[in-house]
LOVO-620360 format. One record per residue (C-alpha): residue in one letter; z, y, x; residue number from 1. Coordinates in Angstrom, 1 decimal. Layout:
# residues N
[A, [Z, Y, X], NUM]
...
# end
This chain:
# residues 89
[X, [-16.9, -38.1, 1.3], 1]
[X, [-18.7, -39.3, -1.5], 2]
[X, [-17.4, -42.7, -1.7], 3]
[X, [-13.8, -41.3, -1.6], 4]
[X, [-14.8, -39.2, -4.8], 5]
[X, [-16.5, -42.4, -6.8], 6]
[X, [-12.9, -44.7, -5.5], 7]
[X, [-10.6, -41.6, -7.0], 8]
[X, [-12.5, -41.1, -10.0], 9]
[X, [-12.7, -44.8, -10.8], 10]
[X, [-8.6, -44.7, -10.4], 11]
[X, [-8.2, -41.8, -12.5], 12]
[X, [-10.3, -43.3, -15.2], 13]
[X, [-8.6, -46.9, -14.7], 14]
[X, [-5.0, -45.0, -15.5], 15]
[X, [-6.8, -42.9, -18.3], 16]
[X, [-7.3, -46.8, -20.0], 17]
[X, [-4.2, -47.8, -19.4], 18]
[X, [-2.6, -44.8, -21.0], 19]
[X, [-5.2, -45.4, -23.9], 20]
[X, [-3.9, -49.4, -24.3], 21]
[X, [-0.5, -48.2, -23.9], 22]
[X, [-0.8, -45.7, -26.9], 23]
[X, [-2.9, -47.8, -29.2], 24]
[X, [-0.7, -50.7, -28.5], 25]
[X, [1.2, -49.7, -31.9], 26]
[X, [-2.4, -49.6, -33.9], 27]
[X, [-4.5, -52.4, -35.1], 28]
[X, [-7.9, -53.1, -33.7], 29]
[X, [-10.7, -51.6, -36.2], 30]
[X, [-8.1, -49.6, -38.4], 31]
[X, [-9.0, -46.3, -38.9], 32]
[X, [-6.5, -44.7, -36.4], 33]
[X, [-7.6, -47.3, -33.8], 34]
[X, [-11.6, -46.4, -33.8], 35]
[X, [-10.9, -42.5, -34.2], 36]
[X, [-9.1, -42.5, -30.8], 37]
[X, [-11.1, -44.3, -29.4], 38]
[X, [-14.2, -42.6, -30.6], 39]
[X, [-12.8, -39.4, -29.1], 40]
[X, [-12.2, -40.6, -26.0], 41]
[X, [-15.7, -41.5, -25.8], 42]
[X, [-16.6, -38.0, -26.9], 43]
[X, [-15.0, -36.4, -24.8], 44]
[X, [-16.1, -38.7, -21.7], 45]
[X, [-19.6, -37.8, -23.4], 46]
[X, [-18.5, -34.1, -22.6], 47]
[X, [-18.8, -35.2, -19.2], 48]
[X, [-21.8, -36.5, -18.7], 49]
[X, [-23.3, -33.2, -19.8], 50]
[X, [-22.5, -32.2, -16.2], 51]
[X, [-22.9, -34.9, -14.5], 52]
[X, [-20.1, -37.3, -14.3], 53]
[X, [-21.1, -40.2, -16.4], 54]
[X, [-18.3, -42.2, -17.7], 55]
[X, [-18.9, -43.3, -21.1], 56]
[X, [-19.0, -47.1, -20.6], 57]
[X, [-16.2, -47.1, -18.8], 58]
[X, [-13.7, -45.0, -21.1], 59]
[X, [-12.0, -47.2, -23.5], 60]
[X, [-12.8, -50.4, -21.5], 61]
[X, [-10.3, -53.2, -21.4], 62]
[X, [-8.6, -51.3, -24.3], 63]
[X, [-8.7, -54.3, -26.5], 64]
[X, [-7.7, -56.9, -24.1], 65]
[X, [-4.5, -54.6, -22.4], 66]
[X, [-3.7, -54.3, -25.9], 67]
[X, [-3.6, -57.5, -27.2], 68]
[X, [-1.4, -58.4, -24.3], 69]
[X, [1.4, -55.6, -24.8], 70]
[X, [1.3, -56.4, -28.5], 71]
[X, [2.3, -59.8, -28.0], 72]
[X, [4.9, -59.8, -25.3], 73]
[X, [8.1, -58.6, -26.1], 74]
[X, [9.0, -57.6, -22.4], 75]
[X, [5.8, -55.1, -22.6], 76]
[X, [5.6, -51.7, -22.3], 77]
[X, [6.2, -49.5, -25.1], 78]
[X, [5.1, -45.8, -25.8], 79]
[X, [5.7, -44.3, -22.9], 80]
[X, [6.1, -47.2, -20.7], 81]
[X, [9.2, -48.1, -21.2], 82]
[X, [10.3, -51.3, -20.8], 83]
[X, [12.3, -52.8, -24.0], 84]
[X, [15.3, -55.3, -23.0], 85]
[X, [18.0, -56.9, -25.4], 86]
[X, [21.2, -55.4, -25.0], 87]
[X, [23.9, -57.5, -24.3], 88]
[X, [27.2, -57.7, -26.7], 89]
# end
């Protein structure tokens, strides 16, 4: 039982970061906006750990590196996932 609560939480945290890439995608890494969402997602995985469930150094992970990557491809998602395509004439 146990192990099937560590594998779902671990999911649910991996989709969490992937949202968090997804929305930051837009913003700079080190601006302002940038380290203020992530800093609160940290805080409020810090929330967490007061009872217990420990995730801290593993909210915001990969952040940086899924970002980079969506940044730069112009197939990549965008805000809410969405897939941008050239329309053509």
């Amino acid at each position: 039982m146990m192990s099937a609560c560590v594998k779902w939480a671990k999911q649910e945290v991996d989709a969490f970061n992937a949202i968090l890439a997804r929305q930051l995608s837009g913003e700079k890494e080190g601006s302002e906006m940038w380290t203020r969402c992530v800093d609160t997602a940290k805080d409020h995985a810090g929330m967490l750990s007061e009872v217990g469930l420990d995730f801290r150094d593993l909210v915001g992970q990969n952040v940086v590196a899924a970002a980079e990557v969506s940044s730069s491809s112009s197939n990549a998602p965008a805000g809410l996932g969405l897939v941008m395509t050239e329309q053509s004439a």
